[in-house]
C-alpha positions as CSV (number, residue, x, y, z in Angstrom):
1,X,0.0,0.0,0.0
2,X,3.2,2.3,-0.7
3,X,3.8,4.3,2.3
4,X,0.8,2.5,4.6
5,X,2.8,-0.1,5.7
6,X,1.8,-0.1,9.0
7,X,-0.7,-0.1,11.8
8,X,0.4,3.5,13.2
9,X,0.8,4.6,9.4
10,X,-2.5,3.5,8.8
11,X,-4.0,5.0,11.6
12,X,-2.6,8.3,10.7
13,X,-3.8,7.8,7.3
14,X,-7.3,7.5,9.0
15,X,-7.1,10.6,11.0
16,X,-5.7,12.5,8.0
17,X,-8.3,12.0,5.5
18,X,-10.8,11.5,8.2
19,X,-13.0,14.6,6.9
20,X,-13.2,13.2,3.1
21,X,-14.2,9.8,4.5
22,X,-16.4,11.2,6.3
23,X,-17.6,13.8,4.2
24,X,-18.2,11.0,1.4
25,X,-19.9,8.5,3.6
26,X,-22.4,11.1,4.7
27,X,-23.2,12.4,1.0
28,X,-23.8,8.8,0.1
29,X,-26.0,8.6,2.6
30,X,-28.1,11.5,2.3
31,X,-28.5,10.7,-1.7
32,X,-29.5,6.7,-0.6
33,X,-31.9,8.4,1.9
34,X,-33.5,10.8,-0.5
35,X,-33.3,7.6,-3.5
36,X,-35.0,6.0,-0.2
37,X,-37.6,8.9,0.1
38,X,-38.6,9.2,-3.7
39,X,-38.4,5.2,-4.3
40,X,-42.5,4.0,-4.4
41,X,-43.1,0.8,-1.9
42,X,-44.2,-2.3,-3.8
43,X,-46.5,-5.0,-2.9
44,X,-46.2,-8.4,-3.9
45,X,-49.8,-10.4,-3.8
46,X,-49.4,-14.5,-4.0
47,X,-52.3,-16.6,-5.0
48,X,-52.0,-20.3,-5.0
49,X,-53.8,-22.7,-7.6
50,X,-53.9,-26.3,-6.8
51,X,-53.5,-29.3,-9.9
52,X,-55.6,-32.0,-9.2
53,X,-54.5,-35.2,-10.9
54,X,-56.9,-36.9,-13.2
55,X,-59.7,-38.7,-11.8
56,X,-59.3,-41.8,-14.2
57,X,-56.0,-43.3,-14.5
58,X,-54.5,-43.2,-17.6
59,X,-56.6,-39.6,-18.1
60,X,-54.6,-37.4,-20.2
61,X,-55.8,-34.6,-23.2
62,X,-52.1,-35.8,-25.1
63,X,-51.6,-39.4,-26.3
64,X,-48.1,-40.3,-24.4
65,X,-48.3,-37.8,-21.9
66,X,-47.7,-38.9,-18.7
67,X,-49.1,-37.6,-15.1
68,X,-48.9,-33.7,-15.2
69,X,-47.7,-33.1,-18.4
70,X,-51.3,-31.9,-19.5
71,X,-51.1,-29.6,-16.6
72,X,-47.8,-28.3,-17.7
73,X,-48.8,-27.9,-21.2
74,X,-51.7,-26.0,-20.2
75,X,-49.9,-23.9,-18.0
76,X,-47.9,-22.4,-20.9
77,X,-50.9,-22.2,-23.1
78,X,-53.1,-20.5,-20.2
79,X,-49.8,-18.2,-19.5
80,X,-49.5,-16.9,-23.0
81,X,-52.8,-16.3,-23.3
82,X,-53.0,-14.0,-19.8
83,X,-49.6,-12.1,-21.0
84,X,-51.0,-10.7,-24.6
85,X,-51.5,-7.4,-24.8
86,X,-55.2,-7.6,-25.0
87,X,-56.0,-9.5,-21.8
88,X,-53.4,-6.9,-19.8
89,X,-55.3,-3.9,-21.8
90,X,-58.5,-5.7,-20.7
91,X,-57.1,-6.0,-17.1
92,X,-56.0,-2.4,-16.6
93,X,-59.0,-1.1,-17.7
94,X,-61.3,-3.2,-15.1
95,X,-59.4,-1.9,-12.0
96,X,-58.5,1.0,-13.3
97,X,-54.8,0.7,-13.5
98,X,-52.6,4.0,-13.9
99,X,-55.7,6.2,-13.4
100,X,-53.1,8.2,-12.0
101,X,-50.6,8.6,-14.7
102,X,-52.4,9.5,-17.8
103,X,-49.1,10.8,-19.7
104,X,-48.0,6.9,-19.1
105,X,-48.6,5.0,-23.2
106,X,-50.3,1.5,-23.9
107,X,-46.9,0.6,-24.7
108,X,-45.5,1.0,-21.3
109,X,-48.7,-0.1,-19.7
110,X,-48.9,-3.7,-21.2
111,X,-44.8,-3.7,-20.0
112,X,-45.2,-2.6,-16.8
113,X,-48.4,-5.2,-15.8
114,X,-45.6,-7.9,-18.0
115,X,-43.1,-6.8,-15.7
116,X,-45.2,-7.3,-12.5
117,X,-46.8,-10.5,-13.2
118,X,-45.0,-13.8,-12.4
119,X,-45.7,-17.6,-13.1
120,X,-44.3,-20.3,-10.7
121,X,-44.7,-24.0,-10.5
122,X,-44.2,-26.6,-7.6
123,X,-43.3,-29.8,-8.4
124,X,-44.8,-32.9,-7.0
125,X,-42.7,-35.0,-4.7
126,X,-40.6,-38.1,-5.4
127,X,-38.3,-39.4,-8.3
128,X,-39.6,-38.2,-12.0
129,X,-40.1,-41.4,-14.1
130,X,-37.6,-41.8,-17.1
131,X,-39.1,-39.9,-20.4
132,X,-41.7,-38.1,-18.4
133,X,-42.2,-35.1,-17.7
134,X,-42.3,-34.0,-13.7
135,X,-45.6,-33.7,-12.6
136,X,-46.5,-30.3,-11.2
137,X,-48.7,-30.4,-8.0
138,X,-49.1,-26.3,-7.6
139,X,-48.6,-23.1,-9.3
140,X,-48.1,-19.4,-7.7
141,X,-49.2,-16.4,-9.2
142,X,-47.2,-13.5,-8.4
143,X,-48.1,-9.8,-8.6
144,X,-45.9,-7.0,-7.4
145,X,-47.5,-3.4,-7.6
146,X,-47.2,0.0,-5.9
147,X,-50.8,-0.6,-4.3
148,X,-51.6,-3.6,-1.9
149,X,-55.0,-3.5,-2.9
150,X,-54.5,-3.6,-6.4
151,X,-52.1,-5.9,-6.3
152,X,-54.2,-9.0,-4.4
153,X,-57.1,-7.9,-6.8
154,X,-54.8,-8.5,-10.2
155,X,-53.6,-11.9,-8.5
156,X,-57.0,-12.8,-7.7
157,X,-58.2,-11.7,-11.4
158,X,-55.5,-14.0,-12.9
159,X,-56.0,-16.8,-11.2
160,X,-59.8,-17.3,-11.7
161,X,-58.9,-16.3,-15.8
162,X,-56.6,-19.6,-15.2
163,X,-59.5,-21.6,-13.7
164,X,-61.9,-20.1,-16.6
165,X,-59.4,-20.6,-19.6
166,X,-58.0,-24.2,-18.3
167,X,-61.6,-25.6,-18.0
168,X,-62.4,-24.7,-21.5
169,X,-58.9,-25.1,-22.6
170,X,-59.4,-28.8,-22.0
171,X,-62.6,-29.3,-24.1
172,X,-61.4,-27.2,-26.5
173,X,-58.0,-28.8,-27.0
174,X,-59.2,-32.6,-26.6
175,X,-62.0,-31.4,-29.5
176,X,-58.8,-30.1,-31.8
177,X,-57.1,-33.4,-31.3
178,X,-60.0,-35.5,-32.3
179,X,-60.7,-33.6,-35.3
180,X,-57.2,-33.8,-36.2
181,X,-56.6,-37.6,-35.7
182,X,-60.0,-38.0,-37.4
183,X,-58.7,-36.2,-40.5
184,X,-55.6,-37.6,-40.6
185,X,-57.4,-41.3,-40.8
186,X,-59.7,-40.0,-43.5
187,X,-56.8,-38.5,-45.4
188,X,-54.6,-41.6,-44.9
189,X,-57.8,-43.8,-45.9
190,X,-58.0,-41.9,-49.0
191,X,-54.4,-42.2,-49.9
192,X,-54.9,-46.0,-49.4
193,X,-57.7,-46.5,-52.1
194,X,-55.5,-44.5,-54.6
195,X,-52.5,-46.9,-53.6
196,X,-54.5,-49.8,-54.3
197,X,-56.0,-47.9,-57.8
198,X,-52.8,-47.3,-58.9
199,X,-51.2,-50.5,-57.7
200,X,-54.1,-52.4,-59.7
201,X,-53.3,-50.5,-63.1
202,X,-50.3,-51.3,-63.0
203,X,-50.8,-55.1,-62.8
204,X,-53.2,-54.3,-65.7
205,X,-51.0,-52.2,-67.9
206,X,-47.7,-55.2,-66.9
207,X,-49.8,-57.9,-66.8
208,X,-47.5,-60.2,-69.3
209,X,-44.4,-58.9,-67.0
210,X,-46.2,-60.1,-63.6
211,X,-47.0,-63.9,-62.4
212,X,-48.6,-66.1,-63.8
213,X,-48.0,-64.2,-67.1
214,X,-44.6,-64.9,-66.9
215,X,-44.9,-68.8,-65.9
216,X,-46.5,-69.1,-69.1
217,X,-44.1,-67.8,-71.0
218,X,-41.2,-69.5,-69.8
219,X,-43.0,-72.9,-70.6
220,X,-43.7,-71.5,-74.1
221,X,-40.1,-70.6,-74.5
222,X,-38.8,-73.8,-73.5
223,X,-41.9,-75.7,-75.8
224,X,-40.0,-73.9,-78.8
225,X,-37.1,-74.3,-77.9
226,X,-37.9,-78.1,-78.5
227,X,-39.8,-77.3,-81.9
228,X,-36.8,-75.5,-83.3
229,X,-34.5,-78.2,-82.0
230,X,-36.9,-80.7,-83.8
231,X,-36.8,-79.0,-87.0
232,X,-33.3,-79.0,-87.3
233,X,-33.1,-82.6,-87.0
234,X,-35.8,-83.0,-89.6
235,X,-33.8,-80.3,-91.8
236,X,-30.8,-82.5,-91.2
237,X,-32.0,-85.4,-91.9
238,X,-33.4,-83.5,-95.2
239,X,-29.7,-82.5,-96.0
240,X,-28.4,-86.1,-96.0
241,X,-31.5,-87.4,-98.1
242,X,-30.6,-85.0,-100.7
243,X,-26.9,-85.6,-100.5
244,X,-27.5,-89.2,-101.1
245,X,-29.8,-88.7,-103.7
246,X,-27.5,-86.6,-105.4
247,X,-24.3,-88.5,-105.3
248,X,-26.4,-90.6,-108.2
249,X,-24.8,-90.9,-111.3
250,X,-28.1,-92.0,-113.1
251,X,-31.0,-90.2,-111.5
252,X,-34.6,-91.7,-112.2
253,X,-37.4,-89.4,-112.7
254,X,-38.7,-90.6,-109.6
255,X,-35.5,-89.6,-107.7
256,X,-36.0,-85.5,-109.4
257,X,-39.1,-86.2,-107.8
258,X,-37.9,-86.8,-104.4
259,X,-35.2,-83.9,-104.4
260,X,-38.1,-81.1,-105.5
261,X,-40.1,-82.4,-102.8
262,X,-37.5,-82.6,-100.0
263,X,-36.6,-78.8,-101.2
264,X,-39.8,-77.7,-100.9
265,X,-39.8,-79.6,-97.3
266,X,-36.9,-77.9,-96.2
267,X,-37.8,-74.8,-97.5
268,X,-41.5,-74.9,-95.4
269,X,-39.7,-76.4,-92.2
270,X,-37.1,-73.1,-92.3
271,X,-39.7,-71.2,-92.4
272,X,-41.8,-72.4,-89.3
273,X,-38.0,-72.2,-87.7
274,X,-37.6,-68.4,-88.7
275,X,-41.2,-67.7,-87.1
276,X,-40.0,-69.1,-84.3
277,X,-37.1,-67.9,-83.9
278,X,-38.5,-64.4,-84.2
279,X,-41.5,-65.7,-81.5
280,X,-39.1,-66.6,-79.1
281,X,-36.9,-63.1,-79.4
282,X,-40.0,-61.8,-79.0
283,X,-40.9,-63.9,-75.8
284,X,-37.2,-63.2,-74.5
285,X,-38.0,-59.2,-75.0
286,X,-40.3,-59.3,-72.5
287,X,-39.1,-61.8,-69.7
288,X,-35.8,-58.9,-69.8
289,X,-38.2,-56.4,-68.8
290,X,-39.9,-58.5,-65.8
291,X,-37.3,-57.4,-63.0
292,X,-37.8,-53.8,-63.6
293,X,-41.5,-54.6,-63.6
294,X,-41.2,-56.1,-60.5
295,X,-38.9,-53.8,-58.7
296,X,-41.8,-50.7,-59.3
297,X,-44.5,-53.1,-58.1
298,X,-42.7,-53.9,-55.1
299,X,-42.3,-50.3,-54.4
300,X,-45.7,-49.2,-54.8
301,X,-46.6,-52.3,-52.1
302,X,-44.0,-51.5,-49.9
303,X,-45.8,-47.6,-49.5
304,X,-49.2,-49.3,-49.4
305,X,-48.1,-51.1,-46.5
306,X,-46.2,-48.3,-45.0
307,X,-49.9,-46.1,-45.3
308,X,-51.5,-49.2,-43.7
309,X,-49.3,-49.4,-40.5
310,X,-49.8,-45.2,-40.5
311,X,-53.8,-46.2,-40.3
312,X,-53.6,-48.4,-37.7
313,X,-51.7,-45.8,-34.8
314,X,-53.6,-43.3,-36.5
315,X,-56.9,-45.5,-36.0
316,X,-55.3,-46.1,-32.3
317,X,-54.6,-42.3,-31.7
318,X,-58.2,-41.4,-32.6
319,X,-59.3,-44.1,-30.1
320,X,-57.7,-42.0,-27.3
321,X,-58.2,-38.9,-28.6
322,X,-62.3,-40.0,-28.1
323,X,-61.7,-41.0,-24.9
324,X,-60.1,-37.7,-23.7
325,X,-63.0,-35.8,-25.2
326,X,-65.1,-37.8,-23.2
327,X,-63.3,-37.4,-20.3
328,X,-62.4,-33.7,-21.0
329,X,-66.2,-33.4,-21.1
330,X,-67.0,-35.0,-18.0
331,X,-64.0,-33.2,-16.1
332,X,-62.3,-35.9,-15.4
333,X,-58.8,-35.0,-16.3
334,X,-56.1,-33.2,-14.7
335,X,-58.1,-29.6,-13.0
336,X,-57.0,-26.4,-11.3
337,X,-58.6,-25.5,-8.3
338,X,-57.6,-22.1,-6.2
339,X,-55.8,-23.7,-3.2
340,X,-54.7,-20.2,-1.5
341,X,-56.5,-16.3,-2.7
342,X,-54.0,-13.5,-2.6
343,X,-54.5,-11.2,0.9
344,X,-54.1,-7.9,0.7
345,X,-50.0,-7.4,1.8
346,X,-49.2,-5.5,4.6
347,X,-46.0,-4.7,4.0
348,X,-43.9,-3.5,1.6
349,X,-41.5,-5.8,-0.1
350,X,-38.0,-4.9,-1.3
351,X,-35.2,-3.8,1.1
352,X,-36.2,-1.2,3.7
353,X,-34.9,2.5,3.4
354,X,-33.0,2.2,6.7
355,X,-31.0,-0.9,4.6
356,X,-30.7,1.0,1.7
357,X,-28.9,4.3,4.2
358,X,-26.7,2.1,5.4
359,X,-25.7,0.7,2.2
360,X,-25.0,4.0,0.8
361,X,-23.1,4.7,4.1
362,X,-21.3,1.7,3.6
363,X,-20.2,2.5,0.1
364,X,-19.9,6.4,1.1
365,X,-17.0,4.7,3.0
366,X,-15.3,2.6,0.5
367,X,-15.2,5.7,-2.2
368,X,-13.9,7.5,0.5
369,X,-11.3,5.5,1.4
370,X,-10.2,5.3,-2.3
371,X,-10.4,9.1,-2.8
372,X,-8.2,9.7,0.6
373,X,-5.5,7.1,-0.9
374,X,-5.5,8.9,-4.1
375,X,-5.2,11.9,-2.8
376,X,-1.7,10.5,-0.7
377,X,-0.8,9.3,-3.9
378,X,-1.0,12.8,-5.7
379,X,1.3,14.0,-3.0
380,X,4.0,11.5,-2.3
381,X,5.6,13.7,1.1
382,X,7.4,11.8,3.6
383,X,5.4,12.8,7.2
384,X,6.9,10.8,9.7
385,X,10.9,10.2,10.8
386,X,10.2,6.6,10.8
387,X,9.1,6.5,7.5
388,X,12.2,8.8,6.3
389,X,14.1,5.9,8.0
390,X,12.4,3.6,6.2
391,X,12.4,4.9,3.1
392,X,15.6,6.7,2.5
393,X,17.8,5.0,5.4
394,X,18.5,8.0,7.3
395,X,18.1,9.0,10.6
396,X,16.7,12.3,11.0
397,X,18.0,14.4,14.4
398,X,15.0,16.4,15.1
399,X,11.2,16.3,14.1
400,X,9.5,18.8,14.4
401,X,5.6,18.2,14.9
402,X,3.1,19.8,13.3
403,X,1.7,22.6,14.4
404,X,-1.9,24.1,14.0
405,X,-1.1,28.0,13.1
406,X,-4.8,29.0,13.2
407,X,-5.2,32.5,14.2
408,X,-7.0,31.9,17.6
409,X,-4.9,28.9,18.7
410,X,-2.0,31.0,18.4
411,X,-3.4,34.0,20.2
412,X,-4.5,31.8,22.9
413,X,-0.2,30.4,23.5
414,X,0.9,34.2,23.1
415,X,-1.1,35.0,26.2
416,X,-0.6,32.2,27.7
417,X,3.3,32.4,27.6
418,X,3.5,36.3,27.8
């Protein structure tokens, strides 16, 4: 701490700037007191609502939801719906908020009743189960205003509007999720019979590509196959008539005979061998395009299946969906009930003024201490002979203290020593 080094020097520090610690502690304190004077008290009013579990088991608005998840949901619904700038506009006017301030803009009225309002939830008891949600047993509704009175009456407001908006919030959302399940199955439905539409064209338009087409045509492949392999014996056979008959030196007319006829044999039986030949190219044509065939018609039944497994949860989401309407409808769900009204507060909350003082007096005290050190720093004089010693290793052989030259002190020692 430079030349504070120790307890005497800080002591002396203390009674040397003693006036500009003071002198700062008590400004600090004067300006927290009059920050004290002009600061408004505010009131914080606490109504309770209490969530009552479902009266059937298993009774929850959302398929998969588990015990208090509804409530939780419906908390952030019921929330947003108090905090919009209507329902606050709507809520000033009916207790005649900020009568007072007329310069004050809708603006910063809907901010300030934002501001003042506060959600909280209490948790139930116990260990949450794994992939639920923790079921929430209360929730508080905070207001905190400048008047008491006003301030129990907006808590008291908000928490019927949650009783109000929660009991037809139920209805109203197990109502949306019926109609939504029940047109998701129609739509689903519909998208089955086109499925099946387009899946039948298809085997229509491929039917030589498809079973049993294709069975057929691999046993009428393989028949010609035999046919062609049949005429070539008979046009061999044919061939080595005709060589035979033509290795004859002296042919008979009966043997010109035979050779026009086997000619005009051979020349019919390669013909029924070039139709087919051409019939089975054809037949071949078709069996290459059966896997492709097959491949798109096993697609198309793989997504008909697919929209068939999406009816069935659908079908079994629209089942619970009808049973929390009807429960929804009989109030048998998860409810709110007002466990605790908000009393009009007594006192103010908020530190007192007497705290805030003594916290300005307290850091009155600090910046004083800080300007005092500074002000040593600025002038860096050497005030005691221990320090001298200290400082500059010399001894010094007289010190003369200091002495208060005011002009009545020194009067008063003239006549005193005259």
């Amino acid at each position: 701490m430079g030349h504070i080094q120790t307890l005497g020097d800080l002591i002396a520090f203390f009674w040397r700037r003693h006036r500009v610690i003071l002198g700062t502690m008590c400004l600090c304190a004067l300006l927290a007191a009059l920050y004290a004077l002009q600061r408004p008290h505010l009131y914080t009013a606490s109504a309770s609502i209490e969530v009552q579990g479902a009266q059937v088991s298993g009774a929850a608005l959302t398929p998969d939801a588990g015990p208090g998840a509804e409530a939780l949901q419906m908390l952030q619904s019921v929330r947003h719906r108090l905090t919009t700038r209507q329902n606050l506009i709507a809520i000033a006017e009916r207790h005649g908020l900020f009568a007072d301030q007329p310069a004050l803009s809708t603006d910063q009225k809907v901010q300030i009743l934002r501001e003042a309002i506060g959600f909280h939830t209490i948790h139930g008891t116990g260990e949450p189960t794994y992939g639920l949600a923790v079921p929430v047993s209360a929730i508080v509704i905070n207001v905190t205003f400048t008047d008491a009175v006003l301030a129990a009456r907006i808590a008291n407001d908000l928490a019927q509007s949650v009783l109000d908006m929660s009991a037809s919030g139920q209805i109203t959302r197990a109502r949306d999720n019926h109609a939504f399940h029940a047109g998701k199955l129609a739509a689903i439905e519909a998208e089955i019979r086109g499925q099946e539409a387009r899946i039948a064209a298809f085997r229509g338009t491929h039917a030589n590509s498809l079973p049993p087409s294709t069975g057929a045509i691999q046993e009428e492949l393989v028949a010609i196959g035999n046919d062609i392999r049949a005429l070539d014996q008979q046009l061999v056979a044919l061939a080595e008539e005709r060589r035979q008959l033509s290795q004859r030196e002296n042919l008979r007319p009966t043997d010109r005979q035979r050779l026009r006829e086997l000619d005009d044999l051979a020349a019919t039986l390669n013909l029924q061998k070039s139709a087919m030949t051409a019939q089975r190219e054809g037949l071949q044509t078709a069996l290459a395009g059966v896997p492709a065939v097959q491949r798109d018609l096993a697609d198309l039944e793989r997504s008909l299946e697919q929209m068939k497994r999406n009816f069935d949860a659908t079908n079994s989401a629209l089942a619970e969906a009808e049973s929390a309407l009807r429960l929804a409808e009989l109030q048998q769900g998860e409810r709110f009930a007002i466990l605790d009204r908000a009393l009009t507060p007594e006192h103010p909350t908020g530190p007192k003024r007497r705290m805030l003082v003594l916290a300005g007096a307290l850091a009155g005290g600090l910046f004083g201490l800080v300007l005092g050190f500074l002000l040593d720093l600025m002038r860096p004089v050497i005030r005691t002979s221990a320090q001298m010693e200290r400082e500059l290793g010399l001894r010094p052989i007289i010190a003369i203290p200091e002495l208060d030259l005011s002009e009545g002190k020194t009067r008063r020692r003239l006549a005193v020593g005259g």
